[in-house]
C-alpha positions in Angstrom: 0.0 0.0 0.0 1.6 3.4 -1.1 2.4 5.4 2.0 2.4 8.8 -0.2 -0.7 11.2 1.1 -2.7 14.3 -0.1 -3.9 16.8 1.7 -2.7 15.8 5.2 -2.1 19.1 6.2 -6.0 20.1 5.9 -6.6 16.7 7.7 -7.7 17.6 11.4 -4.9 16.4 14.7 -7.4 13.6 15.3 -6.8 12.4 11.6 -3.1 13.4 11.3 -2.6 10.8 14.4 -4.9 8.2 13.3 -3.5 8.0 9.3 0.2 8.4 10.9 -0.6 5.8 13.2 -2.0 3.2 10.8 0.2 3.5 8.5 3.8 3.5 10.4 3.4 2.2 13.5 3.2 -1.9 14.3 0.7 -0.8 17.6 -1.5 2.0 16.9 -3.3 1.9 20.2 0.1 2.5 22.1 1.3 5.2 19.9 -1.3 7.0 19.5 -1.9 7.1 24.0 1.6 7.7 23.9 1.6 11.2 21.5 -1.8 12.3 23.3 0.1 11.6 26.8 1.9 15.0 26.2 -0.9 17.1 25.1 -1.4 20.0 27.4 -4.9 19.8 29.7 -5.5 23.2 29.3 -7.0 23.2 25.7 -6.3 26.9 25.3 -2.4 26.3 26.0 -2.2 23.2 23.9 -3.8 24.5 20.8 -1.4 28.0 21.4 1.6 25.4 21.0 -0.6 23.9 18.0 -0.1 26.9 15.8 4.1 27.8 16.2 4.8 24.7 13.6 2.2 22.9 10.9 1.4 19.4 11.1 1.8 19.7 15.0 0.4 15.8 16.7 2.1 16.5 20.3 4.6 18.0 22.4 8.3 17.4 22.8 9.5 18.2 26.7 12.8 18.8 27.1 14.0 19.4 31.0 13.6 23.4 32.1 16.1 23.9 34.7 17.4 26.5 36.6 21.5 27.6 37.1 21.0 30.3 40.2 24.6 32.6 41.6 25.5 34.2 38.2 27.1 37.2 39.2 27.1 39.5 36.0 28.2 43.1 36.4 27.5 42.8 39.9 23.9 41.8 39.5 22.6 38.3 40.9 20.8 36.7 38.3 19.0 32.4 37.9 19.7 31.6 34.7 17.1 29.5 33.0 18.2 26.6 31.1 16.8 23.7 28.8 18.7 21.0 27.7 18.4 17.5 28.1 22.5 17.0 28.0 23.3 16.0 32.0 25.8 17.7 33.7 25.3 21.4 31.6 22.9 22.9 34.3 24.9 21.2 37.3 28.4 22.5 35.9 27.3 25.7 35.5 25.9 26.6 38.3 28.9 25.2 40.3 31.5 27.4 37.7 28.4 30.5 38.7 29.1 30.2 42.4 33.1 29.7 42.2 33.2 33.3 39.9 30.8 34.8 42.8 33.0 35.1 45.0 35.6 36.0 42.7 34.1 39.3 41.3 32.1 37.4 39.1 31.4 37.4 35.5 32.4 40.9 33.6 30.5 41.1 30.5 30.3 43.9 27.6 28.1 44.6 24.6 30.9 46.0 21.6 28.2 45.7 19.0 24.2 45.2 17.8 24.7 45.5 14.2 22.5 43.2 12.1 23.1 42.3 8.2 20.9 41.6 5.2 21.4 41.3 1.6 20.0 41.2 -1.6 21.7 39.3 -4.0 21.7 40.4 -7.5 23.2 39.7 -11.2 24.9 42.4 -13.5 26.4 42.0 -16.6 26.7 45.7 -18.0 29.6 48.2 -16.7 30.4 48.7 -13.2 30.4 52.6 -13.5 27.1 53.0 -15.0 26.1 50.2 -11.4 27.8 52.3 -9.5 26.5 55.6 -10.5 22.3 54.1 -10.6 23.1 52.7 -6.8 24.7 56.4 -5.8 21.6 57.8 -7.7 18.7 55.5 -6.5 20.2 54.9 -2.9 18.4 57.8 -1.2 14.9 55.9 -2.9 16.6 52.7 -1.4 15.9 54.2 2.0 12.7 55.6 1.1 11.0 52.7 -0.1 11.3 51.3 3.5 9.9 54.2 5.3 6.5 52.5 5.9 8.4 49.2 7.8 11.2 50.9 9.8 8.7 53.9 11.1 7.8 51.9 14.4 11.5 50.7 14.5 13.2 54.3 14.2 11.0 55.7 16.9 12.8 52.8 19.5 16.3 54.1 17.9 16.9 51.5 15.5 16.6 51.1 11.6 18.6 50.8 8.4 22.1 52.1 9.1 23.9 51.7 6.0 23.2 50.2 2.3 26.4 49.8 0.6 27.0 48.2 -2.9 29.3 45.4 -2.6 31.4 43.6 -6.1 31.8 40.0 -5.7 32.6 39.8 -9.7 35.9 38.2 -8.5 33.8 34.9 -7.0 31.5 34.4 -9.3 30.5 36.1 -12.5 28.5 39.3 -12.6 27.2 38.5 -8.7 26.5 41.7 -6.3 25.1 42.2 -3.5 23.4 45.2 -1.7 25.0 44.9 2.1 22.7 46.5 4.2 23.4 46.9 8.2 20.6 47.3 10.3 19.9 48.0 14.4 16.5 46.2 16.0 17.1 47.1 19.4 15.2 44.7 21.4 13.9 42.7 18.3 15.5 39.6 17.1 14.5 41.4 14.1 14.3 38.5 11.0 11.3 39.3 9.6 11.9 43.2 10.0 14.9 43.1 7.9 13.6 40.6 5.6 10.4 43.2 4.6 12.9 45.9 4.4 15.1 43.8 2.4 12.2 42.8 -0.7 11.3 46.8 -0.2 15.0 47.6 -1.5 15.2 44.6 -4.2 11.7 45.9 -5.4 12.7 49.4 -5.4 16.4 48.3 -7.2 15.6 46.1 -9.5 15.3 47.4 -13.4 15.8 45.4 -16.8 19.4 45.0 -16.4 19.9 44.0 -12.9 18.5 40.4 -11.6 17.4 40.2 -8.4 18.4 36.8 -7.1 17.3 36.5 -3.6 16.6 39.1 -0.2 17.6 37.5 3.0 19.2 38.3 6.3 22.3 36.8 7.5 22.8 34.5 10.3 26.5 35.6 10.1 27.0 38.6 12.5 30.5 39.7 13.2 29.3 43.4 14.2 26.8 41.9 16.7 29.4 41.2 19.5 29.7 40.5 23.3 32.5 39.7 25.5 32.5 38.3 28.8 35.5 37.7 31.2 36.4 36.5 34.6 39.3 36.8 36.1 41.1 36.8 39.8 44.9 36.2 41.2 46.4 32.4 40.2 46.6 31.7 44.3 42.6 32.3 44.4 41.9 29.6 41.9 42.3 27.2 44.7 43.1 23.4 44.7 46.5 22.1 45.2 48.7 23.8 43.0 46.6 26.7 41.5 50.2 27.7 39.2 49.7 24.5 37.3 46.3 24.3 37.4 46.1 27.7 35.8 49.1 26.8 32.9 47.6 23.3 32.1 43.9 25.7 31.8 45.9 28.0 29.1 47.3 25.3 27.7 44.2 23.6 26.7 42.4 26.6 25.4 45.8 27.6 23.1 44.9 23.7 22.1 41.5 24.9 20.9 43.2 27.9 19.1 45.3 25.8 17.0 43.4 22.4 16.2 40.2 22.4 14.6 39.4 19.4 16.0 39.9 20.0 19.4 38.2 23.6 18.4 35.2 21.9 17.3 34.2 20.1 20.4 35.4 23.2 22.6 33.0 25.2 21.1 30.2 22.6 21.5 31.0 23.1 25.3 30.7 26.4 25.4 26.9 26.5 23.0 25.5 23.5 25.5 25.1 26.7 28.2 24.7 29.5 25.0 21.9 27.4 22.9 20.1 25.8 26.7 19.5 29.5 27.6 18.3 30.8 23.6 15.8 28.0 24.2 14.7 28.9 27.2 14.1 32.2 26.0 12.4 31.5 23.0 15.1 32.6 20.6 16.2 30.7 17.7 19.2 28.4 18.8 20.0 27.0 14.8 20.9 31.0 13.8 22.9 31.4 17.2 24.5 28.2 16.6 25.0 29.0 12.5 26.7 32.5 13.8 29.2 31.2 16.0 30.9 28.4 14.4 30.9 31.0 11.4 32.3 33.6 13.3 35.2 30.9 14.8 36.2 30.3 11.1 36.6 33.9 10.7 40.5 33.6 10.2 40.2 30.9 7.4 40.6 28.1 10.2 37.9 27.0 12.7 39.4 28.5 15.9 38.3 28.5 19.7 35.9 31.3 20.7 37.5 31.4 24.1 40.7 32.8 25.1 42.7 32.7 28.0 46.2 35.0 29.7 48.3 34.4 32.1 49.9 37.8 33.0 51.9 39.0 36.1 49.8 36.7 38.6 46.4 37.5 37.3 44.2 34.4 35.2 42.3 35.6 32.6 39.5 33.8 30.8 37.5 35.4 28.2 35.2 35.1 25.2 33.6 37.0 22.1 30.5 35.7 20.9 28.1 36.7 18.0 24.4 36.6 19.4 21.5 38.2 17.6 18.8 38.0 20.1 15.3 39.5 20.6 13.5 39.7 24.3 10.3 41.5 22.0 8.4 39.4 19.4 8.2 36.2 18.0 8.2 32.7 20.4 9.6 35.2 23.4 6.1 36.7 23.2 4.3 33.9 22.6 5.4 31.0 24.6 4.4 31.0 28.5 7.9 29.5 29.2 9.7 32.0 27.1 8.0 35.0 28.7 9.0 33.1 32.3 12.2 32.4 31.2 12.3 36.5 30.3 10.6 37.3 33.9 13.4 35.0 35.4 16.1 37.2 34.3 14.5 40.4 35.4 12.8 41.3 31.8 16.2 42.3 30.2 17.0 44.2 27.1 18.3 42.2 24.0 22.1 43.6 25.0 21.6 42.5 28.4 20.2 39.1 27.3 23.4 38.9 25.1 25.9 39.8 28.3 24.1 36.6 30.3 24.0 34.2 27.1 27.6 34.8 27.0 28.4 34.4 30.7 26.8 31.4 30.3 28.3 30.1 27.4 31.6 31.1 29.3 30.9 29.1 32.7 30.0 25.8 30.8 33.9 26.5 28.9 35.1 26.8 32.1 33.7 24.1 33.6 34.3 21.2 30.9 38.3 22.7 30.6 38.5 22.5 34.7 37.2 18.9 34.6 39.3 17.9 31.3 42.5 19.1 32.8 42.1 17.9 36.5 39.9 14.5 37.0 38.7 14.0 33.2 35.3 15.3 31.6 34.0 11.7 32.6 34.0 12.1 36.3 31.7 14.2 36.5 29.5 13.6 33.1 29.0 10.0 34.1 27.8 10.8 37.2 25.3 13.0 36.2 24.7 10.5 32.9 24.1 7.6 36.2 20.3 9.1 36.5 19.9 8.7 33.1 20.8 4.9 33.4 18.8 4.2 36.4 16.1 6.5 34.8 16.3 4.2 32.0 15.5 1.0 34.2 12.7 2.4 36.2 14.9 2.3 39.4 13.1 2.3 42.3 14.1 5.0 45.0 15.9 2.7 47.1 17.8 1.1 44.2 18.7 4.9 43.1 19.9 5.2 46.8 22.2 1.8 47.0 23.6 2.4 43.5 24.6 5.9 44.2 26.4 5.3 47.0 28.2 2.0 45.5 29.2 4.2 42.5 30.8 7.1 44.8 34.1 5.9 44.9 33.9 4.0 41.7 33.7 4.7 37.6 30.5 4.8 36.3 29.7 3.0 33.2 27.0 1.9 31.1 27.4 -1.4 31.4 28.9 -1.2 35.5 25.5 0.8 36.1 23.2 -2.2 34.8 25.6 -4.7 36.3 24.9 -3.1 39.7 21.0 -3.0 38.8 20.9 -6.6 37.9 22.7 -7.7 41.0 20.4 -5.6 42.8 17.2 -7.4 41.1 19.3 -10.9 41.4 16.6 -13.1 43.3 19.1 -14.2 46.9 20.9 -16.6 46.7 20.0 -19.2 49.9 23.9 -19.7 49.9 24.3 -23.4 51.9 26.2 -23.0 55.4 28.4 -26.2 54.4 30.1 -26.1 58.0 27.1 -26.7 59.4 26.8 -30.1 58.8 24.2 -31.1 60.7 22.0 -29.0 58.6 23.7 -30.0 55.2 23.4 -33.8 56.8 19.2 -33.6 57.3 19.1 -32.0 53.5 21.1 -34.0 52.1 19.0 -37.4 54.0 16.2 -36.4 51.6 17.7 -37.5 48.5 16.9 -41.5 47.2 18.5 -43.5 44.6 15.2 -42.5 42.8 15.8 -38.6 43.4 16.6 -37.0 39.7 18.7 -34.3 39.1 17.6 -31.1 37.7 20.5 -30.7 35.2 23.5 -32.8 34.7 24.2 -36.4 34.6 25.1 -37.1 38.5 22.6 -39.3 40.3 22.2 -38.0 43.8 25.0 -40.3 45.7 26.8 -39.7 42.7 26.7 -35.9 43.9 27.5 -36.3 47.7 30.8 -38.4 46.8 31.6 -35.7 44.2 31.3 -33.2 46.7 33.3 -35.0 49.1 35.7 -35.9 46.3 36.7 -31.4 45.7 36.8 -31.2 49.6 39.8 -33.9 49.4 41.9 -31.7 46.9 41.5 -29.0 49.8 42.4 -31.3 53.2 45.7 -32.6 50.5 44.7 -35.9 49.8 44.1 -36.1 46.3 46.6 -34.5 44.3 44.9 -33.5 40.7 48.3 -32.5 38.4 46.6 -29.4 36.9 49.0 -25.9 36.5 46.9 -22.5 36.5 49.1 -19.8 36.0 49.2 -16.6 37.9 47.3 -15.1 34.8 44.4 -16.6 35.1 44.3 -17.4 38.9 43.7 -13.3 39.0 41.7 -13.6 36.8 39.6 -15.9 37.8 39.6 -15.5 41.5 37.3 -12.4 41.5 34.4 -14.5 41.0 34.9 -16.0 44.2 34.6 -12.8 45.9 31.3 -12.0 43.7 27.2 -12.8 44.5 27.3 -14.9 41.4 26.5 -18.8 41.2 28.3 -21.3 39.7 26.9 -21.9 35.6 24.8 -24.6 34.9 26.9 -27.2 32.7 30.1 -25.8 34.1 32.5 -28.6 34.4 36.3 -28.6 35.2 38.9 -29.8 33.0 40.2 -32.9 35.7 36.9 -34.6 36.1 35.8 -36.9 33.9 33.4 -37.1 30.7 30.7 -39.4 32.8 29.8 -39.2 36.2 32.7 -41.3 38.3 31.7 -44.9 39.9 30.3 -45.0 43.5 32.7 -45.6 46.0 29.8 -46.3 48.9 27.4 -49.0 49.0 24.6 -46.2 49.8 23.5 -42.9 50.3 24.2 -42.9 53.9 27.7 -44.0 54.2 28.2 -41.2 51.1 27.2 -38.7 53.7 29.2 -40.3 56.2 32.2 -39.5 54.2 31.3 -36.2 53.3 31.0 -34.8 57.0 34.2 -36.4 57.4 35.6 -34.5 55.0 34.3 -31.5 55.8 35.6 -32.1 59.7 39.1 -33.0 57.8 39.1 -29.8 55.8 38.4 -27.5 58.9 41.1 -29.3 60.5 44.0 -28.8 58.6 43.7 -25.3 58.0 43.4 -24.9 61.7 46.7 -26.9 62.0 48.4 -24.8 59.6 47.0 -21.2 59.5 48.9 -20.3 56.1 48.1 -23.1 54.7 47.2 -22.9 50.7 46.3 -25.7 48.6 45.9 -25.1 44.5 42.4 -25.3 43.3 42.7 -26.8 39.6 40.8 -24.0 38.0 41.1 -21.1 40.7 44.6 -21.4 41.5 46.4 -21.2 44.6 44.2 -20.7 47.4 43.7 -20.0 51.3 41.3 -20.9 53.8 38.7 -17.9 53.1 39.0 -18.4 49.6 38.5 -22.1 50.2 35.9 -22.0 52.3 34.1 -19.0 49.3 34.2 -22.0 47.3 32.8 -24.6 48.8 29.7 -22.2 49.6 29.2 -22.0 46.0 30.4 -25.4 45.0 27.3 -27.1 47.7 24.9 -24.0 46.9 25.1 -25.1 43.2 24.7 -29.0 43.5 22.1 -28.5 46.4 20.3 -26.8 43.5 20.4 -29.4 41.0 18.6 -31.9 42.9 16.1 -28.9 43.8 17.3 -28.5 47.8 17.2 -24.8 47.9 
């Protein structure tokens, strides 16, 4: 059946969800509870979200957190954050706090200059261009009146329209480079009316107006932000190195794109988690930056760092056309919040905290990459994820935090932990307490069938009492295990886990060995004899170690860890436990 439709955008949600549904999902019922599980209850609200995008079936959440003790030009600000990345919210407010009480973060706006173009082709003579653009450009302006009215009365408008040659790049290609200010307006679809005013008003028989569209590239729209104190009040144990291995890694950044790449990444996680939360548009912030750290010809860090005459300086520059007016920030609840959060600021006061934020996550991933490793903390955080992921129970989150406090976290040492955790107990068998092991053991019969393997049940006893000999010294089994693989191996005796089913050591036989006793009883006779034997001899001779055949050389603990599993597991196959 073709999957191609027409008309699903005039379809209603209802029939969106139900075609989608049919058609690409193997259980309709469960998708479609699961896409109607994130629908707002306030109908108002949820059909408000409805209208930002076409198509819309749902809601995507993403975590809103908060990142409180910026100090930014000696105001106290929360910083709002979403971002589903752990760690980002966590590290930054940690970074926030450490700058607080070092004169915090020192931020400043050196440009709000926005850029737009229309892109045109010319083939006649560049005087006679140049002379109907000198002309015309005072009609350029005019034609725009009616748009930037509202925006001149706030102070802002078209600043310059200049008539650039790119000839040399590709033939008979120009471009009109016009500069605009928005003020508190992100300002896209400002410039882009004023933009298809000018190509209108341009355009004649011998010039071919390509396209009119802002750019997302925004050199002249700059903040900086710095922090900075004496080397001695970066703390830790050696704040000189600390602060030279911290310079070193940024210069790293400077020089090697690769390294560059991911640097930058650190930084955006706190830049793009507050444009979000704000409702600005994280794809042209993202677009601007990495364009604006390729400025030199070579993707470069957007952070910098000094060392000079005791002081540590850490700084950055960062392209951010923003808007706290219009658009999603006046639309979405959240976004207005977000706004109200940070005390309803100004676009060039929204740009001073994006880049302090931005700034603090640098900081924070370079600390942990040069001291303990980026993974010490990260997998940490990522640890809620994991037990997120397995539907950990609060007292399970508790035991597996504290287990992993001292220890690496790992995927796979995470669910390790969990599975242990959700391990049904093990009745482990007390074998030194053989008057116990004797009345279990007095249930079995020559009829009793084993659960797996090929032992009958006296069969089992003897064998039992058999391994116990190769402890007390008096069967001597001519196996080697080498030091490799006693360490190896030994672990497991230290471990909650059982013996395998099937598991069968290299010195026994194929079959199941001939009885030695005429019945059941006089097989347990032996075996508590044994038993009393192998307490015995270790008492005699305290250091005593005898060489398991597949463990290696062991002691009396490490014996006796053993034998627990080695009864546990053939109590088990005749079903005892």
């Amino acid at each position: 059946m073709s999957k191609i439709i027409s008309g699903f955008s005039k379809l209603t949600k209802e029939e969106k969800i139900d075609w989608l549904t049919e058609n690409y999902f193997p259980n309709q019922s469960e998708s479609i509870a699961t896409i109607k599980q994130y629908w707002n209850a306030n109908t108002n609200l949820q059909e408000l979200h409805d209208d930002f995008i076409e198509n819309t079936i749902s809601n995507f959440y993403m975590p809103f957190g908060v990142a409180p003790n910026f100090l930014i030009n000696d105001r106290t600000y929360v910083i709002p954050m979403v971002v589903e990345e752990s760690s980002v919210v966590a590290a930054a407010s940690k970074v926030a706090k450490f700058w607080s009480t070092r004169g915090g973060f020192k931020t400043k706006v050196l440009g709000t200059t926005k850029i737009g173009q229309v892109h045109f082709m010319y083939a006649g003579k560049k005087e006679e261009l140049h002379n109907y653009f000198n002309k015309n450009k005072t009609e350029l302006y005019a034609a725009t009146a009616s748009i930037t009215k509202n925006m001149e009365k706030r102070g802002g408008g078209i600043l310059d329209i200049a008539l650039v040659d790119k000839t040399d790049k590709l033939a008979n290609y120009y471009q009109l480079h016009v500069t605009f200010e928005t003020k508190d307006s992100m300002g896209a679809n400002f410039i882009n009316s004023c933009l298809e005013a000018i190509a209108k008003q341009f355009e004649n028989e011998d010039i071919e107006i390509v396209m009119s569209i802002l750019s997302n590239y925004v050199p002249e729209c700059l903040v900086r932000a710095e922090v900075s104190c004496k080397i001695e009040d970066l703390g830790g144990d050696d704040p000189q190195k600390f602060a030279e291995k911290f310079k070193q890694a940024v210069e790293i950044a400077e020089i090697e794109p690769y390294r560059a790449v991911t640097h930058n990444k650190g930084i955006m996680n706190g830049v793009d988690a507050v444009v979000l939360a704000t409702g600005n548009d994280f794809r042209a912030v993202e677009a601007g930056a990495h364009a604006y750290a390729s400025r030199s010809g070579s993707y470069s860090s957007l952070s910098h760092c000094s060392i000079d005459d005791g002081i540590f300086k850490f700084w950055i520059e960062l392209p951010l056309a923003l808007g706290t007016v219009g658009g999603l920030t006046a639309l979405h609840p959240m976004a207005k919040l977000s706004l109200e959060m940070l005390q309803k600021p100004s676009a060039r006061v929204l740009m001073q905290i994006m880049a302090a934020a931005g700034l603090a996550q640098n900081y924070a991933a370079l600390r942990a990459l040069t001291t303990k490793g980026i993974q010490h903390g990260h997998m940490k955080m990522h640890l809620q994820n994991i037990l997120n992921q397995f539907d950990a129970t609060d007292k399970e989150k508790q035991i597996v935090e504290k287990y992993f406090e001292e220890r690496t976290v790992s995927h796979s040492a995470v669910v390790e932990k969990i599975k242990a955790l959700r391990k049904p107990k093990v009745n482990w068998v007390n074998f030194l307490n053989f008057n116990e092991v004797r009345t279990t053991l007095s249930k079995l019969n020559k009829d009793s069938k084993p659960v797996f393997g090929q032992m009958n049940a006296q069969q089992m006893i003897e064998h039992l009492s058999a391994i116990t000999q190769i402890a007390n010294g008096n069967w001597n089994i001519d196996v080697f295990v080498t030091d490799e693989k006693s360490a190896r191996r030994k672990p497991f005796l230290d471990s909650e886990n059982e013996l395998q089913m099937g598991f069968r050591a290299s010195y026994l036989s194929d079959g199941p060995a001939e009885l030695k006793f005429n019945s059941i009883k006089e097989a347990i006779d032996d075996l508590d004899y044994q038993v009393q034997q192998f307490v015995m001899v270790f008492k005699k001779e305290e250091d005593r170690t005898v060489v398991h055949p597949f463990f290696g050389e062991l002691n009396f603990e490490y014996w006796k860890k053993f034998q627990v599993k080695h009864f546990t597991h053939h109590f088990k196959q005749f079903d005892l436990l």
